[in-house]
N, C-alpha and C positions, 0 to 999 in steps of 0.2 A: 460224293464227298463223304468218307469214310470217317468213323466217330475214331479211331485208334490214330495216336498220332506222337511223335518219338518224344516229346516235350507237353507232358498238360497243360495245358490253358485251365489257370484259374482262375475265374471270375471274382468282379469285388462282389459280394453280396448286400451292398448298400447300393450299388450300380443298375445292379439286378430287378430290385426293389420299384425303384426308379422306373426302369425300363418296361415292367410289366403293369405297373398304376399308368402309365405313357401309353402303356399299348391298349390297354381298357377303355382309356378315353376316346384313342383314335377309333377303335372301334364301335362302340358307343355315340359318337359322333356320325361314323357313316352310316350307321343303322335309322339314328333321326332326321338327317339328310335325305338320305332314298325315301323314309316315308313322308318327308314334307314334300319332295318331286313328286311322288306317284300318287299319292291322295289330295293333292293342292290341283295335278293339274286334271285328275279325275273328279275333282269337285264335290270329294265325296268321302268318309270314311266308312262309309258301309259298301265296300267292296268284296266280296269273299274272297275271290283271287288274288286281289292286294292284299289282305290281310293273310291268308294262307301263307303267300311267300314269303314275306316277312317272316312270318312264324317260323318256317321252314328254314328260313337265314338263320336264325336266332338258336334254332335247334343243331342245326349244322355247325357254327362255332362252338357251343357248347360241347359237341360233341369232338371236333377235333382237337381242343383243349383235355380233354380225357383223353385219348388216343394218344396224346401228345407223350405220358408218363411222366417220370424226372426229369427230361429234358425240357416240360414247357415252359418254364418261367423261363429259363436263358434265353431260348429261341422268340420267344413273348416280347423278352427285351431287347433283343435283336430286331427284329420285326419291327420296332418304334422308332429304330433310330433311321433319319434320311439326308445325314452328313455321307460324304463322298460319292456323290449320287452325280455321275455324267452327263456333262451339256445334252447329249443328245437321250438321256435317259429323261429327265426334267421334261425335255418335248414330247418326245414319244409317252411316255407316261402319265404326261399329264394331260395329252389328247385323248388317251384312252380312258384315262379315269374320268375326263367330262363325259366323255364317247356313252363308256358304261352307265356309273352310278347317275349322270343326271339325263343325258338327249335319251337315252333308251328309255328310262321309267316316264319321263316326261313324254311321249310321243305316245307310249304307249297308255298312259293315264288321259289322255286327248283323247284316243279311238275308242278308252273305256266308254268316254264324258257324250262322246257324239258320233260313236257306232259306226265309225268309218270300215271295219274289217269286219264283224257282225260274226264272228267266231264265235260262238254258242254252244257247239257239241262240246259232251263232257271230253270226247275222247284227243281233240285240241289240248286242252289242259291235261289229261293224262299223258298225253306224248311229251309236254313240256318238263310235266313233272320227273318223267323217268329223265330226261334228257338231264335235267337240272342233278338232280340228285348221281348220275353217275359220273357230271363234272364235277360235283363237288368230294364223291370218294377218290377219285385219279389224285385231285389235288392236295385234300388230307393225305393221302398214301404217298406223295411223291414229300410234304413236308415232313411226316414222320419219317422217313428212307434219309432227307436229307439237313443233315445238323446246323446245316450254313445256310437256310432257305430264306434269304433277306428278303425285304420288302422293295428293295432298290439293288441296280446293278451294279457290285462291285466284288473287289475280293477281299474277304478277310483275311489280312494276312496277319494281325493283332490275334488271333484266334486260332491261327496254325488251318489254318482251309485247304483243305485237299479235296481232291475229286470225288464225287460221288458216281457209285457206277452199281449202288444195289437197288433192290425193289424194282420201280416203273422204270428208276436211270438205265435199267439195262434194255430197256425196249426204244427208248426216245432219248436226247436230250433233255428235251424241257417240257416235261412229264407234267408239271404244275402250270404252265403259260396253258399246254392243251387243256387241262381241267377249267381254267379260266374259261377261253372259246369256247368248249363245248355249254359251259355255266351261261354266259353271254347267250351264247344260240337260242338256249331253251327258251327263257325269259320268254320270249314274247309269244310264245305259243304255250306256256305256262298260262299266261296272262290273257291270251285270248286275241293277238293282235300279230294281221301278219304287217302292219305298217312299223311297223317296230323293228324289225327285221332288217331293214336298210342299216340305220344305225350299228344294232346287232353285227353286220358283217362286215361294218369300217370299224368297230371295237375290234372285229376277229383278223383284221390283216393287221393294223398297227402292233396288237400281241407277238404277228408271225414277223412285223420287221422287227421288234424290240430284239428276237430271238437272233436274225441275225447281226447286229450289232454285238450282243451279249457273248454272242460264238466269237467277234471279232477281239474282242477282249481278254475274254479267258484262255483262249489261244497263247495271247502274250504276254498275259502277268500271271495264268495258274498252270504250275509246275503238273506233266502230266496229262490235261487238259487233250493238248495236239494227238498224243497217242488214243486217248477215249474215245475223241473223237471219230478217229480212223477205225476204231470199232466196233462203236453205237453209231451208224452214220446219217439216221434221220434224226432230224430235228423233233419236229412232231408228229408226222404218220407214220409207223413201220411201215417198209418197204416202200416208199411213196415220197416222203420229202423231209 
């Protein structure tokens, strides 16, 4: 989804405003949410790996926020808004978001509390960690490449939305859903837990069906799409699927 487009979109800048104090909250919100799942059911705020991740969440927004340039506040505001959001997006999305942000921290703040998985080695949590962190660069790289990276599936067509096919779009489809999964994956070997993991891999298929739904769509209301399609033709593995 290409930033050049024959008609500018110009935002209202009171809309804008709006939309990024909206986006602040929501995120602010899921940031005290995950830590009231992960340390409520770990029983404990003196976690280092809880607390690490967090941190590392916290650092990670911050950071894709800078990376963002002049385009974050529109995109910020976009991102807030979850009007025209599809029956089957509401499902799938909101399976995933309990899937994610609460059964995984929660499951995995249990095996902290009562040592069911007994992951201990540092190099457990260094594996997570790198895993984590290079879903979260895929996914900043795939929303700076693409100017229409809503928070929900639809098409801006208020916005003049057109295809994106630069950056990671030319390897994958859904370049930012993979950054998600692999984000998902790590967690719980970040954290120390391979009970967590079950969860972890019902978060990672509902991503991969939101993708094909999201394919069935853009197909039919974004101009273009059909053709990109046919020539970035995995979804989220090159060469593979």
């Amino acid at each position: 989804m290409n930033d050049s487009q024959s008609t500018r979109y110009e935002p209202d800048p009171l809309e804008i405003s709006r939309g990024v104090s909206r986006r602040i909250g929501q995120v602010a919100l899921m940031l005290v949410v995950q830590a009231a799942v992960l340390f409520g059911a770990a029983g404990t705020l003196l976690w280092p790996w809880g607390l690490t991740l967090l941190g590392v969440q916290v650092a990670g927004i911050a950071a894709s926020g800078l990376l963002m340039g002049e385009k974050r506040r529109e995109l910020m505001a976009e991102r807030s808004k979850t009007g025209g959001m599809p029956a089957w997006d509401r499902w799938i999305g909101g399976l995933w978001g309990v899937t994610y942000f609460i059964l995984e921290l929660a499951i995995a703040g249990l095996d902290y509390r009562f040592g069911w998985s007994g992951l201990t080695a540092p190099a457990w949590h260094l594996l997570g960690l790198a895993g984590y962190l290079l879903g979260a660069a895929l996914f900043a790289w795939a929303m700076r490449s693409n100017a229409y990276f809503a928070s929900v599936s639809r098409v801006q067509a208020e916005r003049g939305q057109t295809v994106c096919d630069s950056g990671p779009y030319r390897l994958v489809r859904h370049p930012g859903y993979l950054g998600a999964i692999l984000q998902g994956l790590a967690i719980p070997l970040f954290l120390g837990t391979f009970v967590a993991l079950l969860p972890a891999i019902l978060a990672a298929g509902l991503m991969a069906l939101r993708t094909a739904f999201e394919d069935r769509m853009l197909r039919r209301e974004l101009p273009g799409y059909a053709a990109y399609a046919g020539r970035v033709r995995a979804r989220l593995l090159p060469g593979v699927w």
